[in-house]
PLY file of the C-alpha trace (Angstrom):
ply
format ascii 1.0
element vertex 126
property float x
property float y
property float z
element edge 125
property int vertex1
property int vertex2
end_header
-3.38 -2.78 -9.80
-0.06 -3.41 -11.35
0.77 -5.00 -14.39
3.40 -7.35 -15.21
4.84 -8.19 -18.19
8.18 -10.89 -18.58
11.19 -11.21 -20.64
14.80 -12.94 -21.62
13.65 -16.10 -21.72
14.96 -18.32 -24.47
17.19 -21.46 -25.72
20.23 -22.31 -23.56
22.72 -24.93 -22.96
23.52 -26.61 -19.66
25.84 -24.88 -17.53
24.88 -21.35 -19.48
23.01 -18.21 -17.55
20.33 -16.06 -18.48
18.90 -12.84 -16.77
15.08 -12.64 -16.49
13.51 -9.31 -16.17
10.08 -8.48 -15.18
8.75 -4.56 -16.10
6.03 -3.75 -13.72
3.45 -0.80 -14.73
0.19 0.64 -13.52
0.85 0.95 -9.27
3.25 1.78 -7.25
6.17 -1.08 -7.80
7.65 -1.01 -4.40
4.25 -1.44 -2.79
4.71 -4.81 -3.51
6.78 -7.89 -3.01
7.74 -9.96 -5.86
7.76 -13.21 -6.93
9.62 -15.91 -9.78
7.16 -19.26 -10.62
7.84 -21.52 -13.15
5.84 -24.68 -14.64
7.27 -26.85 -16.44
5.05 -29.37 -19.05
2.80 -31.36 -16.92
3.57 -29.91 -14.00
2.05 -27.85 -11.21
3.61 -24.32 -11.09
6.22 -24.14 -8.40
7.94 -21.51 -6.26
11.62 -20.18 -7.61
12.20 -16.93 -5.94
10.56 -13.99 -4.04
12.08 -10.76 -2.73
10.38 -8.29 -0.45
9.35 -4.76 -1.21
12.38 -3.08 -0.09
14.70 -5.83 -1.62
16.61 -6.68 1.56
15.26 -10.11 2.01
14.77 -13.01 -0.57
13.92 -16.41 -0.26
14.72 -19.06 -2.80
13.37 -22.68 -3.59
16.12 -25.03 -2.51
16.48 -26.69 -5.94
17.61 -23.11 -6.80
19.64 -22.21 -4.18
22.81 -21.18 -5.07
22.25 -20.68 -9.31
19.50 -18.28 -8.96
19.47 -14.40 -7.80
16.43 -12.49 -7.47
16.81 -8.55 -7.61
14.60 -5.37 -8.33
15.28 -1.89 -8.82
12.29 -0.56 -6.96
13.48 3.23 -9.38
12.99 1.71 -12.37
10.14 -0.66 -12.01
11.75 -3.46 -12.64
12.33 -6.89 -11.04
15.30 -9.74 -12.30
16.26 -13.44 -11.92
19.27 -13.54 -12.79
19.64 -18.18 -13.31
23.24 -19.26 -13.43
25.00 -23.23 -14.12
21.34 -24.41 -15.52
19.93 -27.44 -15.98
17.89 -29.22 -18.47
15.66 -29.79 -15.11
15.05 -25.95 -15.31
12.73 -25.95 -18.07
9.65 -24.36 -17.39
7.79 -21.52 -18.60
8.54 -18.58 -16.00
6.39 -16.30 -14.15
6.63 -13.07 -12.24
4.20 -12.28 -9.78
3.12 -9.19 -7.02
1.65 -9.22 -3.58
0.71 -6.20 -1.64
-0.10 -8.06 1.44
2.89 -9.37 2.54
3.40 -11.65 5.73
6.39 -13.39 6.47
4.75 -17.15 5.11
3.42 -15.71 2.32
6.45 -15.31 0.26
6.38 -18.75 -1.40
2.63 -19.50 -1.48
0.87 -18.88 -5.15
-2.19 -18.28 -3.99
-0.97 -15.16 -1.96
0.24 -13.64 -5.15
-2.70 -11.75 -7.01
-0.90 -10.26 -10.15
1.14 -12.47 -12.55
2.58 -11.69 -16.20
2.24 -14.17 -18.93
5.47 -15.51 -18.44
8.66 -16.33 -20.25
10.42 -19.72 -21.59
13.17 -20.91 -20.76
14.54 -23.78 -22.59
17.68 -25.73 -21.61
19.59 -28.21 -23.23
21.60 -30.60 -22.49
0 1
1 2
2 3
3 4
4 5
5 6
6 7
7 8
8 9
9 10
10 11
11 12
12 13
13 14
14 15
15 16
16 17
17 18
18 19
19 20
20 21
21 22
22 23
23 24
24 25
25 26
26 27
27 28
28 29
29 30
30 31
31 32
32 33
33 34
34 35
35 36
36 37
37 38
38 39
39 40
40 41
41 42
42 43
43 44
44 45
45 46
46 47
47 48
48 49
49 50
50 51
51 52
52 53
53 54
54 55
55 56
56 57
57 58
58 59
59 60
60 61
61 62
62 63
63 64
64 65
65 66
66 67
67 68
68 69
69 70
70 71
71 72
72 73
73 74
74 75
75 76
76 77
77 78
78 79
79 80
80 81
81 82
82 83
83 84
84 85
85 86
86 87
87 88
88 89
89 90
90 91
91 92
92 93
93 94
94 95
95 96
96 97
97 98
98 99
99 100
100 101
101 102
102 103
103 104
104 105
105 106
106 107
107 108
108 109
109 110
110 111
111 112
112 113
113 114
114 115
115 116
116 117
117 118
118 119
119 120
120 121
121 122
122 123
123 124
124 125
């Protein structure tokens, strides 16, 4: 199993950047692909970003596209999101997330992810 625990969230204007990392522990980190989720207040949690094991493939939501980078450093254990020009629409409480099992549609589906941290806020104002 590998745990997962979030951070750099915080309060940040429109058009600002922050860099979210996510510190695996516990398993092998590059066993697994990795995943960014965010829900914002009464909404369902929704795909941001996903990158696969090796890091030479990522996939992005398309209300992302663009702003958002997605990055690991399979050495250190660690995986990023590194969210650029945001927007009061990006409010959400963030989530990282690991899957072993990796197939090619699974990159973006929640319920293919089994391990998730507690995830990070990010706030941004306008």
């Amino acid at each position: 199993q590998v745990q997962l625990v979030e951070s750099g969230g915080g309060l940040v204007q429109a058009g600002g950047s922050l860099r979210l990392s996510c510190a695996a522990s516990g398993s092998t980190f590059s066993s697994y692909a990795m995943g960014w989720f965010r829900q914002a207040p009464g909404k369902e949690r929704e795909f941001v970003a996903a990158i696969s094991k090796s890091g030479g493939t990522t996939y992005y939501a398309d209300s992302v596209k663009g702003r958002f980078t997605i990055s690991r450093e399979n050495a250190k254990n660690m995986a990023y999101l590194q969210m650029s020009s945001l927007k009061p629409e990006d409010t959400a409480a963030y989530y990282c997330a690991a899957q072993m099992t990796v197939y090619s549609y699974s990159y973006t589906l929640e319920s293919m992810y089994h391990y998730w941290g507690q995830g990070t806020q990010v706030t941004v104002t306008s």
